[in-house]
C-alpha positions as protocol buffer text, in pm:
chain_id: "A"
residue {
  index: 1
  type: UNK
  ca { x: -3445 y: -2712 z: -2363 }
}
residue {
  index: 2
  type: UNK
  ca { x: -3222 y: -2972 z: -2122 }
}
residue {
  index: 3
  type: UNK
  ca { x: -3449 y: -3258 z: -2251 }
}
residue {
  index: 4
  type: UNK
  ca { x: -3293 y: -3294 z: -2620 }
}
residue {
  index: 5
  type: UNK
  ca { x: -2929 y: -3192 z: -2488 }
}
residue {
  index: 6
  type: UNK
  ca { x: -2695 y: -3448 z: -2413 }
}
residue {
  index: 7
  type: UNK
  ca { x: -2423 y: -3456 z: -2121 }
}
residue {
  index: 8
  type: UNK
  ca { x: -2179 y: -3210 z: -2375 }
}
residue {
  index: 9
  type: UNK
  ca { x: -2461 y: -2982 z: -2385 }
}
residue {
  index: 10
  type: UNK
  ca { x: -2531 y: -3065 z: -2759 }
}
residue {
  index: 11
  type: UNK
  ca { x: -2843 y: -3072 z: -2877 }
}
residue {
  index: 12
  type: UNK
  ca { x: -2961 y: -3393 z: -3040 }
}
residue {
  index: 13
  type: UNK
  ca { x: -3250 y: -3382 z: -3297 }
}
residue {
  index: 14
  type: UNK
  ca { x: -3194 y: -3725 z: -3407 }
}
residue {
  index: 15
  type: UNK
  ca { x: -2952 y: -3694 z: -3687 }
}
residue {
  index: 16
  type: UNK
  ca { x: -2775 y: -4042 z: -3548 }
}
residue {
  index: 17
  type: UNK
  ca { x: -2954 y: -4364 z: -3609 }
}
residue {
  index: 18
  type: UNK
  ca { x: -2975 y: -4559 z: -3330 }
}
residue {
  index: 19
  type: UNK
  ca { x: -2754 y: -4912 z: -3393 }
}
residue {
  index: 20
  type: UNK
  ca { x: -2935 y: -5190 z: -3532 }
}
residue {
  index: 21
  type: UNK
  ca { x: -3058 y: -5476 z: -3334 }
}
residue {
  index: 22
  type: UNK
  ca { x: -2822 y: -5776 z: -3398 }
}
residue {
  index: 23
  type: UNK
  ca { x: -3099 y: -6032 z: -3553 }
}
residue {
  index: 24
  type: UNK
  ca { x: -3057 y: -6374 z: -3380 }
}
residue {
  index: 25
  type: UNK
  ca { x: -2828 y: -6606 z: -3589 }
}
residue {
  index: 26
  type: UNK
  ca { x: -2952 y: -6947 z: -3492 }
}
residue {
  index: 27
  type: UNK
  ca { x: -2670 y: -7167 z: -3714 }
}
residue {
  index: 28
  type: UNK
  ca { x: -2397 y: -6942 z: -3572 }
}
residue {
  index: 29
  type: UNK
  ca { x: -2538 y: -7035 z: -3227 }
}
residue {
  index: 30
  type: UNK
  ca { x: -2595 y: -7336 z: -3283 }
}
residue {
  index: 31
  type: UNK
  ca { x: -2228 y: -7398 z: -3444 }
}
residue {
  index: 32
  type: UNK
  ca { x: -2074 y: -7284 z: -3100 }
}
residue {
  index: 33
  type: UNK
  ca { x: -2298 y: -7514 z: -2876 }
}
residue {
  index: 34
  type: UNK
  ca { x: -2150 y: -7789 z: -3080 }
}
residue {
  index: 35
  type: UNK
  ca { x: -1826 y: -7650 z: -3112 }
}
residue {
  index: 36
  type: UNK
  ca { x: -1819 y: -7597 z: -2635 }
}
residue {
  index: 37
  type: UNK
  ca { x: -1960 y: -7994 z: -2632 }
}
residue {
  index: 38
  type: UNK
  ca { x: -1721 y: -8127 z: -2874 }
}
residue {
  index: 39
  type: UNK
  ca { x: -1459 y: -7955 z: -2603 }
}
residue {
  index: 40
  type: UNK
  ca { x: -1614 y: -8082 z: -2315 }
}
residue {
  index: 41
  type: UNK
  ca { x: -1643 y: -8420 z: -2462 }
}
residue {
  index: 42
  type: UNK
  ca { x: -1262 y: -8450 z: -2564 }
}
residue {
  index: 43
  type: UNK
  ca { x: -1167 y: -8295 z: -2241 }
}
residue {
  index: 44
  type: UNK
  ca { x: -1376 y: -8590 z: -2007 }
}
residue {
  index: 45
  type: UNK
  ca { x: -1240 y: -8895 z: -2284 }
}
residue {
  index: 46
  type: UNK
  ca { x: -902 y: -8797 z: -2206 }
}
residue {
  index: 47
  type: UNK
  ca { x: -922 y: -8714 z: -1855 }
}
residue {
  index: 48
  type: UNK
  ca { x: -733 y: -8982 z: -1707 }
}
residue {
  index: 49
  type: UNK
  ca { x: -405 y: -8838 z: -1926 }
}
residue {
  index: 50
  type: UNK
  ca { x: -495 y: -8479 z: -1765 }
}
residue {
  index: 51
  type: UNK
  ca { x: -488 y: -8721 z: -1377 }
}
residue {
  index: 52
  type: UNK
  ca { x: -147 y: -8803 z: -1467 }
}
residue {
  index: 53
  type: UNK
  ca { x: -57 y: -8472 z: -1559 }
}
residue {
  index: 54
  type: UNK
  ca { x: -220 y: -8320 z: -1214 }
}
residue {
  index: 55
  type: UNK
  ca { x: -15 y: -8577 z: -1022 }
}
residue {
  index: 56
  type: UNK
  ca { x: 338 y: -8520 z: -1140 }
}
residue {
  index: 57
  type: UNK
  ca { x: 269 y: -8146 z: -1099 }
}
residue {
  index: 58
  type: UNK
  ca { x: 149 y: -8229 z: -702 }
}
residue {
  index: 59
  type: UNK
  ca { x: 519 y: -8387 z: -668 }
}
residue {
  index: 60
  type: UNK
  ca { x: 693 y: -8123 z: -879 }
}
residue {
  index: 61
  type: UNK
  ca { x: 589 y: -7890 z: -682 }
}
residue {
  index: 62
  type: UNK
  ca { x: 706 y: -8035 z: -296 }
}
C-alpha cells in the first residue's frame, strides 16, 4: 500500500503525533510590538547624531 508509506518506504500507521499548534501568545506579542516601537522611537529622537555620523563617513571615505 504506497498511500501509508513515506518517501523511505516506511510505513506510517500513526505512531508519531503530529506537533502541536503553537497557541497564540498575545502578551509575548504584544511585548515585542512595544519592544520594535520603543527602537524606532529612540532611533528617529536621535537621528540628527546618526546625520553627523553619515556625514563624516561620506568624507572618510573620499
Amino acid at each position: 500500500m504506497n498511500f501509508l508509506s513515506d518517501n523511505n518506504g516506511q510505513q506510517n500507521r500513526g505512531e508519531k503525533n503530529s506537533p502541536h499548534k503553537k497557541s497564540f501568545d498575545f502578551n509575548l506579542y504584544k511585548k515585542n510590538t512595544v519592544n520594535s516601537l520603543h527602537d524606532v522611537e529612540n532611533f528617529l529622537n536621535n537621528f540628527h547624531h546618526y546625520s553627523r555620523y553619515f556625514k563624516i563617513f561620506k568624507i572618510m571615505k573620499k
